[in-house]
C-alpha positions in Angstrom: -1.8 2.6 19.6 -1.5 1.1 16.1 1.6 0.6 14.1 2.6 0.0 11.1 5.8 -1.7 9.5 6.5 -2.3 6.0 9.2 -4.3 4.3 10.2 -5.9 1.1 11.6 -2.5 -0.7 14.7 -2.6 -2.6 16.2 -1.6 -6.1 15.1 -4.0 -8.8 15.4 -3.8 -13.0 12.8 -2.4 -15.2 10.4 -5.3 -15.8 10.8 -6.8 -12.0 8.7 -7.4 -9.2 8.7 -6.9 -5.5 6.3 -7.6 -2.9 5.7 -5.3 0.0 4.5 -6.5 3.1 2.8 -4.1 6.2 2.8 -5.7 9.1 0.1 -3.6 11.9 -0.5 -4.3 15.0 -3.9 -3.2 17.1 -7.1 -4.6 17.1 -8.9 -2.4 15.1 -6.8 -4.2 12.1 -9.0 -6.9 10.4 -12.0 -4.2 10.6 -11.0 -1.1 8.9 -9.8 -0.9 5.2 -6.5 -0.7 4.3 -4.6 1.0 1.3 -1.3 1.5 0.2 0.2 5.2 -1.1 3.4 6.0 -2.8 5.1 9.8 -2.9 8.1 10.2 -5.4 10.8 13.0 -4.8 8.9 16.7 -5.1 5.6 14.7 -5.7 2.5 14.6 -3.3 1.9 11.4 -2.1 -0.4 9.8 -4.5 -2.7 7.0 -3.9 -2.3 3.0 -5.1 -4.7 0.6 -4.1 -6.9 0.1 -1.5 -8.5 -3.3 0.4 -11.9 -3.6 2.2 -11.4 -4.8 5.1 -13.2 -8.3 4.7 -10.4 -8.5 1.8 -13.2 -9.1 -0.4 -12.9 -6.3 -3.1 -9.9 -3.8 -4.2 -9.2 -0.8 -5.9 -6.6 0.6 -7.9 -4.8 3.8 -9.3 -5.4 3.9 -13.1 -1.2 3.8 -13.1 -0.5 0.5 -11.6 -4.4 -1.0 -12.5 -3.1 -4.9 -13.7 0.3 -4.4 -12.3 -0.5 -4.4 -8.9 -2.1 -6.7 -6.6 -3.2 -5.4 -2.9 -4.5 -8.6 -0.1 -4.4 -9.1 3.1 -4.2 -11.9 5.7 -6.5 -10.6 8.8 -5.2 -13.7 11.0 -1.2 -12.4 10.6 -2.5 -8.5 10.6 -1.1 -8.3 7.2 -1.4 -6.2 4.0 0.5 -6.9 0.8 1.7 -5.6 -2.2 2.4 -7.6 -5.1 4.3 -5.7 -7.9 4.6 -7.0 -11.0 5.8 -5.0 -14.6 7.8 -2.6 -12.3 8.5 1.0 -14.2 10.8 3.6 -13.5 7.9 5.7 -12.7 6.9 3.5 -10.3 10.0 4.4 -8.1 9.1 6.2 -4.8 8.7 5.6 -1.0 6.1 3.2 -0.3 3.5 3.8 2.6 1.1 1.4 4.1 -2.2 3.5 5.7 -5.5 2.6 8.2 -8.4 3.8 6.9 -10.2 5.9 9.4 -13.1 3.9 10.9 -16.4 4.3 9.2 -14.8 6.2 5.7 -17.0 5.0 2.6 -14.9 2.3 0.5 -13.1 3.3 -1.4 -11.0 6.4 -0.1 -8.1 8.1 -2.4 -7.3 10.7 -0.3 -4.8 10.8 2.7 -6.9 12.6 4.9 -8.7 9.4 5.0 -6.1 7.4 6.9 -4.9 8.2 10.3 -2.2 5.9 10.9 0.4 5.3 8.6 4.1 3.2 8.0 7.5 4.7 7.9 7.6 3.8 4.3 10.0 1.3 2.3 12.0 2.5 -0.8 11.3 0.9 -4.4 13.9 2.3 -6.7 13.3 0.5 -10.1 15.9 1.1 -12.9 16.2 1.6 -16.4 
């Protein structure tokens, strides 16, 4: 069984940065991709940036694209989030998600992941 665990939410000014962490545990870790989603209140959850699982390329949604900065650290079954230039419309619940093994790289859609985090609030204000 996998599971996921993020931390490092919190309410922070317009302008700030935070830095999630996910935390996963399983072995299937350090092989699959891994991505991170957001969904705001009365939203769908939307997609933010993905990893391969080699950690040797990223992508981004076109909202947080020089903002954000995904990695990961396959030796601590790690995945980060480094947020930088933090918006209001960047509040929401945070979700870390494991790719579904053997998905082309990269994947924007949640049907894509099968195991996924509790989530961690970001709240940023005005």
């Amino acid at each position: 069984q996998v599971q996921l665990v993020e931390s490092g939410g919190g309410l922070v000014q317009d302008g700030g940065s935070l830095r999630l962490s996910c935390a996963a545990s399983g072995r299937t870790f350090s092989s699959v991709a891994m991505a991170w989603f957001r969904q705001a209140p009365g939203k769908e959850r939307e997609f933010v940036a993905a990893i391969r699982w080699s950690g040797s390329s990223s992508y981004y949604a076109d909202s947080v694209k020089g903002r954000f900065t995904i990695s990961r650290d396959n030796a601590k079954n790690t995945v980060y989030l480094q947020m930088n230039s933090l918006k209001p419309d960047d509040t929401a619940v945070y979700y870390c998600a494991r790719s579904r093994v053997r998905v082309a790289f990269p994947a924007v859609s949640p049907a894509a992941y099968d195991y996924w985090g509790q989530g961690t609030q970001v709240t940023v204000s005005s």
